[in-house]
LOPA-945257 format. One line per 5 residues: number of its first residue (from 1); their letters; for each residue y, x, z of N, C-alpha, C. Coordinates in pm, 1 decimal. Layout:
NUM = A = Y:X:Z:Y:X:Z:Y:X:Z; ...;
//
This chain:
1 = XXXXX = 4370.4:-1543.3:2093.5:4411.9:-1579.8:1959.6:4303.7:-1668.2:1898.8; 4315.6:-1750.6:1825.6:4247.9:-1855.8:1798.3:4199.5:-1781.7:1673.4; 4070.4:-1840.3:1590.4:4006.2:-1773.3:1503.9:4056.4:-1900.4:1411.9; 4049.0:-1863.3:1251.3:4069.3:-1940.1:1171.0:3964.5:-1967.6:1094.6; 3881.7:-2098.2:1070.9:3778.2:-2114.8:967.2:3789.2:-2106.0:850.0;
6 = XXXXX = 3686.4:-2024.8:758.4:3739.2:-2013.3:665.8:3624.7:-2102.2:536.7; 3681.8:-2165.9:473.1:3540.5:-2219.3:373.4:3476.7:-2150.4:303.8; 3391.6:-2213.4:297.8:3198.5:-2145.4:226.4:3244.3:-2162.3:76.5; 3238.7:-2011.5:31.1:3248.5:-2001.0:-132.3:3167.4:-2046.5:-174.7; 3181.2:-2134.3:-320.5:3060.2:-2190.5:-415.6:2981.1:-2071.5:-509.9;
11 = XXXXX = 2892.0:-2074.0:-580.7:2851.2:-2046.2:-694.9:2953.6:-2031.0:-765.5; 2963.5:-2125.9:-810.5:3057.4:-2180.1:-930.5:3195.7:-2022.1:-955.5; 3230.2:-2053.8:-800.2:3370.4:-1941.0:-784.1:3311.9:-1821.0:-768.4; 3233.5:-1774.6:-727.3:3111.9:-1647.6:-673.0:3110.7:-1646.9:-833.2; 3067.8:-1654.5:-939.2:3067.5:-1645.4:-1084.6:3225.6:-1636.6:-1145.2;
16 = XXXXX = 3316.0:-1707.6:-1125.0:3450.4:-1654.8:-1192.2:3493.6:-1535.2:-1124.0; 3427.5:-1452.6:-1004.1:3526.2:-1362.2:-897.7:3520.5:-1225.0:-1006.8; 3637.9:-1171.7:-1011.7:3619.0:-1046.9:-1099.1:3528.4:-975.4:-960.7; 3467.6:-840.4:-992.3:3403.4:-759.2:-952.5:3521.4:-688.8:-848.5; 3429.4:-684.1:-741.8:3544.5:-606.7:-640.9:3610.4:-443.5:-652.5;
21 = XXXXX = 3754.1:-452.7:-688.8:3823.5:-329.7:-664.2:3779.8:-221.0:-672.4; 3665.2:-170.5:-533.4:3614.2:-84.5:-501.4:3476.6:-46.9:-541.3; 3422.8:-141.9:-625.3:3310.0:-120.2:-701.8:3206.3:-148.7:-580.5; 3183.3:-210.8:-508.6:3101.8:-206.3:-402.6:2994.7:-371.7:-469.4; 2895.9:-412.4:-429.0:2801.3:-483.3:-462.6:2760.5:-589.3:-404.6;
26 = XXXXX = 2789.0:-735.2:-422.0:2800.4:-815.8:-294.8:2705.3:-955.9:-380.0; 2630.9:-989.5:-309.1:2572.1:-1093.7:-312.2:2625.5:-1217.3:-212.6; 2626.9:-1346.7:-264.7:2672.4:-1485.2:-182.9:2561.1:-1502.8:-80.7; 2550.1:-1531.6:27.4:2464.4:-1609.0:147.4:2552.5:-1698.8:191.2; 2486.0:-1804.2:221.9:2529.7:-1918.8:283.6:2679.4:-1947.3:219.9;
31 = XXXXX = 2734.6:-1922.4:165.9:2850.7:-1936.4:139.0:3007.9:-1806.0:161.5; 2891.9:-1713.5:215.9:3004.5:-1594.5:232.2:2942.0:-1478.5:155.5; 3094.5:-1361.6:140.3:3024.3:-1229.2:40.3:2940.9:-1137.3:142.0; 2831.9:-1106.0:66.7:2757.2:-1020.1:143.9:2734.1:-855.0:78.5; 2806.3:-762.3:153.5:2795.0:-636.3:62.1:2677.0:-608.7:108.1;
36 = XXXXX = 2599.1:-536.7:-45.5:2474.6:-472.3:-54.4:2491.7:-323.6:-127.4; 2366.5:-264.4:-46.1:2373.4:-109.9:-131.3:2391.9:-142.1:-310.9; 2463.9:-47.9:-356.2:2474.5:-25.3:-518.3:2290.4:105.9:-471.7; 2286.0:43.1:-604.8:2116.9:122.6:-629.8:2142.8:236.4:-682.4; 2056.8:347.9:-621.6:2043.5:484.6:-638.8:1990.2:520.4:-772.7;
41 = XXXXX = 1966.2:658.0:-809.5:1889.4:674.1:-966.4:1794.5:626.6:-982.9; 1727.8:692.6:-898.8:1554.9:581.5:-884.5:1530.4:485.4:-929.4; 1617.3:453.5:-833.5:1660.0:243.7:-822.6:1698.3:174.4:-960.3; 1749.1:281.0:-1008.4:1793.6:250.8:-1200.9:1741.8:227.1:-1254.7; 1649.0:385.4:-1240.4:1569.6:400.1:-1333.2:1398.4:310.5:-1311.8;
46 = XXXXX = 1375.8:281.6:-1214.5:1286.1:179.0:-1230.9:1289.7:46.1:-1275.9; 1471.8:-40.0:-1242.8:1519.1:-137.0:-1270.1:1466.3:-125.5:-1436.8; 1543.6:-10.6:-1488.1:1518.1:6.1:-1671.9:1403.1:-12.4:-1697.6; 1330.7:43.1:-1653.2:1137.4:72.0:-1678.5:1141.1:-90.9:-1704.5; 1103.2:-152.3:-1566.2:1067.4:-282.0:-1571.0:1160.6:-394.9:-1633.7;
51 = XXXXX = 1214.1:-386.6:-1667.1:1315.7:-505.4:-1716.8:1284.5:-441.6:-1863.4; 1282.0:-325.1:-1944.5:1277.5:-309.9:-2087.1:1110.1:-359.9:-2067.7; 1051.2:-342.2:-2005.4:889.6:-412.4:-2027.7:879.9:-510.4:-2067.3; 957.3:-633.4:-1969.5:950.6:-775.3:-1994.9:1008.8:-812.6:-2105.8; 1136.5:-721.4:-2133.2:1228.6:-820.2:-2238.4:1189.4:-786.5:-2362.0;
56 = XXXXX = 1109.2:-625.0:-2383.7:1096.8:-594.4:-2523.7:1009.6:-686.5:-2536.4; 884.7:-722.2:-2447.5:777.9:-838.0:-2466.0:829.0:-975.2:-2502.7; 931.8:-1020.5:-2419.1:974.8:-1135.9:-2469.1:1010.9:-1151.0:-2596.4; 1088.5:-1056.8:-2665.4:1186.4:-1057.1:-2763.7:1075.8:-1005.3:-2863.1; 982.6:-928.6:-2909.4:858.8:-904.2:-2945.4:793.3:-1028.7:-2954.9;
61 = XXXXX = 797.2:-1101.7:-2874.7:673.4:-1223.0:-2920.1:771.0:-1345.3:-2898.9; 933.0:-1368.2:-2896.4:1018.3:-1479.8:-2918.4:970.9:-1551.7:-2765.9; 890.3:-1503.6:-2682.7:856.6:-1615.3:-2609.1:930.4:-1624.4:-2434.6; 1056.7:-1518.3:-2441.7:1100.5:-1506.2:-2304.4:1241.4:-1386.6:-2307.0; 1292.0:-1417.7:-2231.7:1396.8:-1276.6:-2168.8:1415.7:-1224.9:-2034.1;
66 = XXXXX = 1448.9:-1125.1:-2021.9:1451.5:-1045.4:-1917.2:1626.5:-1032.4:-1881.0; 1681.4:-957.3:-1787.3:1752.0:-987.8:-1691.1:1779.8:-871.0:-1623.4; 1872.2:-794.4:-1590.1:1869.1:-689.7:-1424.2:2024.3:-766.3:-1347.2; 1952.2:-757.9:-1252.5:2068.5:-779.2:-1141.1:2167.7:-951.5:-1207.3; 2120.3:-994.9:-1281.1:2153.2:-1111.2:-1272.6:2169.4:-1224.5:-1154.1;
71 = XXXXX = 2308.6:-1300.0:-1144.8:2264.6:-1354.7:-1033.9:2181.8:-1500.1:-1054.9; 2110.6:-1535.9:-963.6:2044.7:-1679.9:-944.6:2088.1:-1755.3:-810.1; 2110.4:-1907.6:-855.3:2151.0:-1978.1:-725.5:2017.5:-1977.0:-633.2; 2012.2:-1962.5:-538.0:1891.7:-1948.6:-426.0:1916.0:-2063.2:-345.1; 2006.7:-2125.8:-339.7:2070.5:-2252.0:-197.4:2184.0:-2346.8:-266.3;
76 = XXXXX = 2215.6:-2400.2:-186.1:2322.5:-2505.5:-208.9:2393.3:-2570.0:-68.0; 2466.3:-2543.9:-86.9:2584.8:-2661.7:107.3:2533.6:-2578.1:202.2; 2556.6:-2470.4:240.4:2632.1:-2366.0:134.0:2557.6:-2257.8:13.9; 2639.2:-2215.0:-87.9:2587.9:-2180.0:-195.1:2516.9:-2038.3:-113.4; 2414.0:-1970.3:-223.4:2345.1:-1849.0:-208.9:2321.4:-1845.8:-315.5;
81 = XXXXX = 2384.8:-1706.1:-406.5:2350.5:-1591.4:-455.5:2253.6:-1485.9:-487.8; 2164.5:-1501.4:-492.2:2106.8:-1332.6:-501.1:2123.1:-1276.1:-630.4; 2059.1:-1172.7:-641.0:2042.6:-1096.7:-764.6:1944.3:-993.5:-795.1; 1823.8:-1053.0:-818.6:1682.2:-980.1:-825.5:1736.4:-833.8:-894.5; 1678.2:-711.0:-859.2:1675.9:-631.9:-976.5:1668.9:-627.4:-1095.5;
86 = XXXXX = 1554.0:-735.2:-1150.7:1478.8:-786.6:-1261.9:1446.0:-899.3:-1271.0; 1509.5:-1011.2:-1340.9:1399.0:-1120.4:-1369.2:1402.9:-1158.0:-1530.7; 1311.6:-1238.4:-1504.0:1223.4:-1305.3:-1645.1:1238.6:-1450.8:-1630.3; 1256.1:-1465.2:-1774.2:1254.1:-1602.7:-1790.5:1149.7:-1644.6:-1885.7; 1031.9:-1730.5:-1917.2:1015.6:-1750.4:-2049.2:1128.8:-1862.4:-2104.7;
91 = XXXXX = 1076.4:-1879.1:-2198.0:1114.3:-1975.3:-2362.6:1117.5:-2142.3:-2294.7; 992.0:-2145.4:-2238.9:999.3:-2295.4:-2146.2:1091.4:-2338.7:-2095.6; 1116.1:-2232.4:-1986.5:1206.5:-2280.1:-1873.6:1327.7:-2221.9:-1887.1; 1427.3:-2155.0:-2030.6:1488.5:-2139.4:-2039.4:1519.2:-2119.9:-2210.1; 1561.7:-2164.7:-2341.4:1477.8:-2205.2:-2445.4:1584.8:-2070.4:-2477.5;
96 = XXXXX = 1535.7:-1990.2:-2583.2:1600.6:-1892.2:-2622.9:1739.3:-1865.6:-2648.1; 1792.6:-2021.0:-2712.5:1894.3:-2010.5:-2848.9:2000.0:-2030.6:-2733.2; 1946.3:-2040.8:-2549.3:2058.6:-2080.4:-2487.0:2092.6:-1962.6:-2405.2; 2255.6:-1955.5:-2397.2:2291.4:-1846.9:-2353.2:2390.2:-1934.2:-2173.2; 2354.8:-1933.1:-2066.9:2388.3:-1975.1:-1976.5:2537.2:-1908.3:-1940.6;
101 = XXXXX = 2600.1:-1936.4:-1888.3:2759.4:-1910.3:-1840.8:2768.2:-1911.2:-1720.8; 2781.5:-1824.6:-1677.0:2800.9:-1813.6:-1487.4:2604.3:-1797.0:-1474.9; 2552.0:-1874.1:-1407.2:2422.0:-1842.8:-1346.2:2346.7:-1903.4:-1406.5; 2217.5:-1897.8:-1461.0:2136.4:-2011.5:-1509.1:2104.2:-2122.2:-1425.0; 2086.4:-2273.6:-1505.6:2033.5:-2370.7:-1383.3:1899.9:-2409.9:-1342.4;
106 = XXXXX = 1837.2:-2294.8:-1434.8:1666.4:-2303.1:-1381.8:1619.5:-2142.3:-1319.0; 1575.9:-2145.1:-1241.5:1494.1:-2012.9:-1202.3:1429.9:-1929.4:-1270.1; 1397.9:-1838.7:-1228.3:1338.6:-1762.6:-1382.6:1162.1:-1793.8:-1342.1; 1105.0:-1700.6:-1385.0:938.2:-1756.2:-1393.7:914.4:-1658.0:-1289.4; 989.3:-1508.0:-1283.6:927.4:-1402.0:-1184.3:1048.8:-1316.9:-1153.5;
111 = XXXXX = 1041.9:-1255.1:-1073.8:1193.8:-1199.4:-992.1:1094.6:-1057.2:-928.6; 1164.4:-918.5:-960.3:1131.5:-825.4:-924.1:1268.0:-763.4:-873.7; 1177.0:-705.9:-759.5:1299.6:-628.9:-627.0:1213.2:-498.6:-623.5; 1310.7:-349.9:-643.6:1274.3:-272.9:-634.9:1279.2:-216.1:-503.3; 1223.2:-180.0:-380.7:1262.4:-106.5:-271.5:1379.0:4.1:-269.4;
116 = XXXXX = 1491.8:-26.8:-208.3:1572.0:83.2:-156.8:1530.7:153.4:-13.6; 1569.0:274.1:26.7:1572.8:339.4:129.6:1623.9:247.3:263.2; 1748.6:136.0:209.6:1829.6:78.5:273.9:1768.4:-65.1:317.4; 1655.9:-93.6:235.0:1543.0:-221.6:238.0:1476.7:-247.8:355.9; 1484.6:-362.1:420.4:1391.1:-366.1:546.9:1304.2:-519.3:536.6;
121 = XXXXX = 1212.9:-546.4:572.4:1116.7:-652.7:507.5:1176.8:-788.1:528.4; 1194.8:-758.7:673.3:1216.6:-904.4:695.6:1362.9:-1013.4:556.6; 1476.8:-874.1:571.5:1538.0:-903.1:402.6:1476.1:-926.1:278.5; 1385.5:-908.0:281.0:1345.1:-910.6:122.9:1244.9:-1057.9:132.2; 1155.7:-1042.8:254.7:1076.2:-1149.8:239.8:1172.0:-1327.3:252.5;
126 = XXXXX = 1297.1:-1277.7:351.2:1371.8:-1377.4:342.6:1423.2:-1439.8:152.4; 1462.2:-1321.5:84.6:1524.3:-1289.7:-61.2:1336.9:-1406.2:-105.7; 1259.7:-1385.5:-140.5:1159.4:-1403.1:-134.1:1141.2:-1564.1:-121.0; 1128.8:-1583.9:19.5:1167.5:-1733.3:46.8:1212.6:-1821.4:-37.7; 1364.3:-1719.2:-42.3:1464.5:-1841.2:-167.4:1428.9:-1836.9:-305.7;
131 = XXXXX = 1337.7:-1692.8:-337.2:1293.9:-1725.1:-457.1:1220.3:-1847.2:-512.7; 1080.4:-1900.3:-423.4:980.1:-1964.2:-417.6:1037.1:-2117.5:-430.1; 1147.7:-2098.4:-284.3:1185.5:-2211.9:-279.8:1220.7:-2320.8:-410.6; 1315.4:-2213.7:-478.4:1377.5:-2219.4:-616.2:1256.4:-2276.4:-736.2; 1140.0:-2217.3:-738.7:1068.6:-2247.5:-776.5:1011.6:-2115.1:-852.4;
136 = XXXXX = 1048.8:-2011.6:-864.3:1043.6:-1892.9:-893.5:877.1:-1895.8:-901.7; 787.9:-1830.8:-989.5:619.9:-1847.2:-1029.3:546.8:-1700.4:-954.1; 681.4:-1578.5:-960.7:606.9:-1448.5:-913.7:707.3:-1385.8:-887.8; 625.6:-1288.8:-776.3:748.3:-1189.7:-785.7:669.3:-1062.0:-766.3; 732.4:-979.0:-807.6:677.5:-811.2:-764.1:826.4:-758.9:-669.2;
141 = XXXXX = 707.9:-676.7:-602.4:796.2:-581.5:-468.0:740.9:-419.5:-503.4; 854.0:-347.5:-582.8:770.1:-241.7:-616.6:857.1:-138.8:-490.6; 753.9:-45.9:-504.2:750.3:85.5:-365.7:777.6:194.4:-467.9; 889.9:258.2:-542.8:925.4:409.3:-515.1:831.6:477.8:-457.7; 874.7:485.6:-333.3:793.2:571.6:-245.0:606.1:547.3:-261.8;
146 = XXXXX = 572.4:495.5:-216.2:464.9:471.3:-236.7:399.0:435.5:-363.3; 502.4:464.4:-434.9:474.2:410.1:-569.6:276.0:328.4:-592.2; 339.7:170.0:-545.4:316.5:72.3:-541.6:414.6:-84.6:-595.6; 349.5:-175.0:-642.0:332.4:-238.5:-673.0:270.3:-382.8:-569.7; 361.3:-433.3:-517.8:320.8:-597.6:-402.5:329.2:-731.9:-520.7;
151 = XXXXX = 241.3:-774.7:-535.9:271.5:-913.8:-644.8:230.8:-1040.2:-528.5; 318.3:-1089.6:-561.6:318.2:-1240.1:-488.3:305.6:-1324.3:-584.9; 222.1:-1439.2:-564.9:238.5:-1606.4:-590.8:332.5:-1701.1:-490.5; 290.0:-1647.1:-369.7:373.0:-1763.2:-272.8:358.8:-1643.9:-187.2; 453.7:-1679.2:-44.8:453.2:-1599.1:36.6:354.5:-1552.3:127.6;
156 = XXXXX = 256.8:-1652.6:126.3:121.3:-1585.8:191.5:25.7:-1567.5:91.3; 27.7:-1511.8:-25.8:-53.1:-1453.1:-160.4:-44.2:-1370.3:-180.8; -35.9:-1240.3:-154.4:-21.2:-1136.8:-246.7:-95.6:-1042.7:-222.6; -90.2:-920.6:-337.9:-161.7:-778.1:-337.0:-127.7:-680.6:-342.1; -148.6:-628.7:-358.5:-105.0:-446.1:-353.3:-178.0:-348.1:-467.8;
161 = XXXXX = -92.9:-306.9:-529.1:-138.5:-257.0:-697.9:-102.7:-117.5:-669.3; -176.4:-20.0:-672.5:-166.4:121.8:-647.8:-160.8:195.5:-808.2; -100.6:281.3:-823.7:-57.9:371.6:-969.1:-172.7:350.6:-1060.7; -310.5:365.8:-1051.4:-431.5:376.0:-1139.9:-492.2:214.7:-1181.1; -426.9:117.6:-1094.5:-420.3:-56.6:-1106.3:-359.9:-89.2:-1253.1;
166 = XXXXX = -389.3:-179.7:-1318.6:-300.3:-235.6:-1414.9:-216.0:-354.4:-1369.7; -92.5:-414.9:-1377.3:-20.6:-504.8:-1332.9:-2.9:-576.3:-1521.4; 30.4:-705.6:-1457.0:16.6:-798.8:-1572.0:88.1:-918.3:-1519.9; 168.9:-991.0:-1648.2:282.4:-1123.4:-1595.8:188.4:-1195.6:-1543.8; 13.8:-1191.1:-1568.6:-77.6:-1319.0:-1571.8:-12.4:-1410.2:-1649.8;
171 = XXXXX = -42.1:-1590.5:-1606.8:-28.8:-1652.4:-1648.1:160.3:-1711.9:-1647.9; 224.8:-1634.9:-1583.8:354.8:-1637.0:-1588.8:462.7:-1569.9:-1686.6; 390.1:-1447.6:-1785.5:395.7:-1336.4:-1834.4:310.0:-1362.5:-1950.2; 166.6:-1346.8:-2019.8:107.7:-1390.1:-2037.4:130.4:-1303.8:-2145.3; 7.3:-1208.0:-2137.5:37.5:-1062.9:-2241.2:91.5:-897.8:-2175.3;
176 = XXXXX = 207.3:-988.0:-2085.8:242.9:-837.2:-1995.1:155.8:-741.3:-1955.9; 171.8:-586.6:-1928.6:36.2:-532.9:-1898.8:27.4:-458.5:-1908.5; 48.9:-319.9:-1792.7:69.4:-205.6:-1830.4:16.9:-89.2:-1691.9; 0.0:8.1:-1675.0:-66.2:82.8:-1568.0:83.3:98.3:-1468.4; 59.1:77.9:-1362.1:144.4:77.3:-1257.4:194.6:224.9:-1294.6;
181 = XXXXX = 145.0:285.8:-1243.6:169.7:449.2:-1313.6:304.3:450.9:-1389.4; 337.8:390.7:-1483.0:384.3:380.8:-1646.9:518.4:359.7:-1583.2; 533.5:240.4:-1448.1:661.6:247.4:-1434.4:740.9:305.0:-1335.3; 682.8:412.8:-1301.9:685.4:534.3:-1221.4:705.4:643.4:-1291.8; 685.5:673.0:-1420.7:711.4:772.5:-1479.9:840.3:776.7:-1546.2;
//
C-alpha cells in the first residue's frame, strides 16, 4: 500500500488549532504535532513559583512580562513550536502596551524548562538549541529532584546553582533575585 504525504503544519495553523479533544499536550516540530507529557503537580507548582517571580517583577517595575507554557516559533520550512514552561520578555523586545495574537514575533529574553521525570537531555538541550538559535539571552534548567538550578548563556556556558546559591535575571532580568531554595518551597 502506498503511503500518503502529508504537509508540514505552519505556526500560523498550529495557533488557530483548538486544543485537542483529549486534553493531551502537543508541541509543533518540523512541521508535525508532537505529543508531550501534560506536567505533574510539581511541575505546576514550580512553573507558578517561577513565572509569578518574573512577572510580578516585570509588572512591579513596568519593565517586562512573563509567560507559562506559551508557545514560541523555534524554526521555519518547516515550522517549530515549543513551549518553555516559563518565559520572559522585557519591555525592549516586546513593548508592554502590545498584546501578540497567536505567538509573539520576537523571542523572549529567557526561557525556563522545568525537569519532568519524562525529560531526557539530549531533548531539552535540542529545545535549547532552538532557543539560542532564536535569539533567546538565557535560559534556566531547573532540577525538582535535585533541586537545582542549570543557567545557560549559550550552549557551552553554563552553571549549576544549588538551593543555598542565589539565582538572578543578571543582565537579562536585571533586579531578579532570589535563593534557589525559594523556588522549591
Amino acid at each position: 500500500m502506498a503511503s500518503v504525504a502529508t504537509r508540514a503544519i505552519t505556526a500560523e495553523e498550529f495557533a488557530r488549532m483548538p486544543p485537542p479533544p483529549d486534553g493531551v499536550k502537543v508541541e509543533l516540530v518540523h512541521g508535525e504535532l508532537v505529543t508531550v507529557c501534560r506536567p505533574g503537580f510539581e511541575h505546576g507548582l514550580r512553573q507558578l513559583r517561577i513565572g509569578g517571580l518574573l512577572d510580578r517583577f516585570g509588572r512591579e517595575h513596568q519593565c517586562g512580562r512573563a509567560t507559562v507554557e506559551t508557545g514560541i516559533v523555534t524554526g521555519h520550512d518547516p515550522d517549530t513550536v515549543r513551549g518553555p514552561d516559563v518565559s520572559y520578555w522585557s519591555a525592549e523586545r516586546l513593548p508592554l502596551d502590545q498584546i501578540p495574537k497567536g505567538y509573539p514575533e520576537v523571542a523572549p529574553d529567557l526561557c525556563v524548562e522545568v525537569l519532568s521525570p519524562s525529560n531526557r537531555m539530549p531533548g531539552i538541550r535540542q529545545k535549547m538549541t532552538e532557543y539560542f538559535q532564536q535569539g533567546v539571552r538565557m535560559v534556566w534548567i531547573v532540577d525538582p529532584e535535585d533541586r537545582n538550578v542549570a543557567v545557560y548563556r549559550s550552549l557551552d556556558e553554563g552553571r549549576i546553582l544549588h538551593e543555598t546559591a542565589t539565582i538572578s535575571g543578571e543582565d537579562v532580568a536585571p533586579g531578579v533575585s532570589c535563593r534557589v531554595a525559594e523556588l522549591f518551597a
